[in-house]
C-alpha positions as CSV (number, residue, x, y, z in Angstrom):
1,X,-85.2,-61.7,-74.2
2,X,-88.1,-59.6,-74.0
3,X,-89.1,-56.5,-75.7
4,X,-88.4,-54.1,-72.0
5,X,-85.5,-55.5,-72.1
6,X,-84.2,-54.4,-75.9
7,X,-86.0,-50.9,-75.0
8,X,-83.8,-50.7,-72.2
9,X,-80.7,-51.4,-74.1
10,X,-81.6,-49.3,-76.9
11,X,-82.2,-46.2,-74.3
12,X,-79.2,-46.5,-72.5
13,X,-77.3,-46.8,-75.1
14,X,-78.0,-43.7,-77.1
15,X,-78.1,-41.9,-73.4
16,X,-74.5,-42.9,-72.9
17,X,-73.2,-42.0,-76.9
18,X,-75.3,-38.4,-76.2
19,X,-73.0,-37.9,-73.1
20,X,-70.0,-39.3,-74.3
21,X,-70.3,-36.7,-77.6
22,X,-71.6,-34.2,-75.9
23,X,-68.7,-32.3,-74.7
24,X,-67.0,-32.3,-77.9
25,X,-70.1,-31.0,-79.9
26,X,-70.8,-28.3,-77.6
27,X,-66.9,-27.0,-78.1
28,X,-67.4,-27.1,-81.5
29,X,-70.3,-25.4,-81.6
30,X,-68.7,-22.7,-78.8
31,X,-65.8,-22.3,-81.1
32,X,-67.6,-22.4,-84.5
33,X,-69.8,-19.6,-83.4
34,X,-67.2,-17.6,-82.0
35,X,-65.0,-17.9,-84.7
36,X,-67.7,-16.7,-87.3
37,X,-68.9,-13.8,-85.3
38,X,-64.8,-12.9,-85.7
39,X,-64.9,-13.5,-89.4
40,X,-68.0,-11.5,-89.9
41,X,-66.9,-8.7,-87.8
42,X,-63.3,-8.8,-89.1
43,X,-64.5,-9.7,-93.3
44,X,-61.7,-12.4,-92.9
45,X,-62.5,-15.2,-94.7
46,X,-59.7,-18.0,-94.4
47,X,-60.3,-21.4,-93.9
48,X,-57.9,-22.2,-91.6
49,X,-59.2,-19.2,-89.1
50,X,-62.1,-21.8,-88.7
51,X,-60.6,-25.6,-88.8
52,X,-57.4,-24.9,-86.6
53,X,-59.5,-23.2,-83.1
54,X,-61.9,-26.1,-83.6
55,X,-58.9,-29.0,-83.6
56,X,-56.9,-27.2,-80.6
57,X,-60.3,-26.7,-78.5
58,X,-61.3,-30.3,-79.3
59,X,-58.0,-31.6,-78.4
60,X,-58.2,-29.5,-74.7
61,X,-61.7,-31.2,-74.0
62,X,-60.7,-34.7,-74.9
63,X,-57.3,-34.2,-72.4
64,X,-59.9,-32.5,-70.0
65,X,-62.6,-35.0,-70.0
66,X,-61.6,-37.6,-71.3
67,X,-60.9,-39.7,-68.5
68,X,-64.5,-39.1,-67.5
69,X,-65.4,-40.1,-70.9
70,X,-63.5,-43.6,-70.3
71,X,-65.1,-44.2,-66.9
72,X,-68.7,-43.8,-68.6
73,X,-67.6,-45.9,-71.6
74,X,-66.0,-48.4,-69.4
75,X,-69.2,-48.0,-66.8
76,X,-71.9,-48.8,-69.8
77,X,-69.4,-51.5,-71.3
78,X,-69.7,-53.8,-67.9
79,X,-73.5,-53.1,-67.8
80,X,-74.0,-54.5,-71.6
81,X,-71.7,-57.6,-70.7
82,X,-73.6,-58.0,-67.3
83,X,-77.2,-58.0,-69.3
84,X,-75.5,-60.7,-71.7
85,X,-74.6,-63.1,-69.6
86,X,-78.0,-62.7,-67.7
87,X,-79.9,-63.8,-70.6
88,X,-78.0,-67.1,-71.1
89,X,-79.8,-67.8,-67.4
């Protein structure tokens, strides 16, 4: 195994974790923004107002993507186990 070869794993590795996280972190940072600008605005300051919007907009992105999220997983998964079994050869 040669060192292009770890580089390559390394890199497509943390490409495919940044797009599988990626559509969760940017909801929570939608709804975490919004939800303080509401606060501010409003002088509300419950904890709940900020934990609950987060958990049902996470919830609705995993549902909405998260079939893509499997074919990438699933897509990356078959790539690693293809690289394995070419360095026994």
């Amino acid at each position: 195994m040669d060192s292009s070869l770890v580089l390559y794993l390394g890199r497509h590795t943390l490409e495919t974790a940044l797009m599988l996280a990626a559509p969760i972190l940017l909801t929570c940072l939608v709804v975490g923004v919004t939800v303080t600008l509401l606060q501010a605005v409003t002088s509300i300051r419950d904890m709940t107002l900020t934990i609950v919007p987060k958990l049902l907009a996470v919830g609705f992105v995993t549902l909405l993507f998260g079939g893509w999220m499997l074919e990438v997983l699933l897509k990356f998964t078959n790539d690693i186990f293809g690289c394995i079994q070419n360095i026994g050869h």
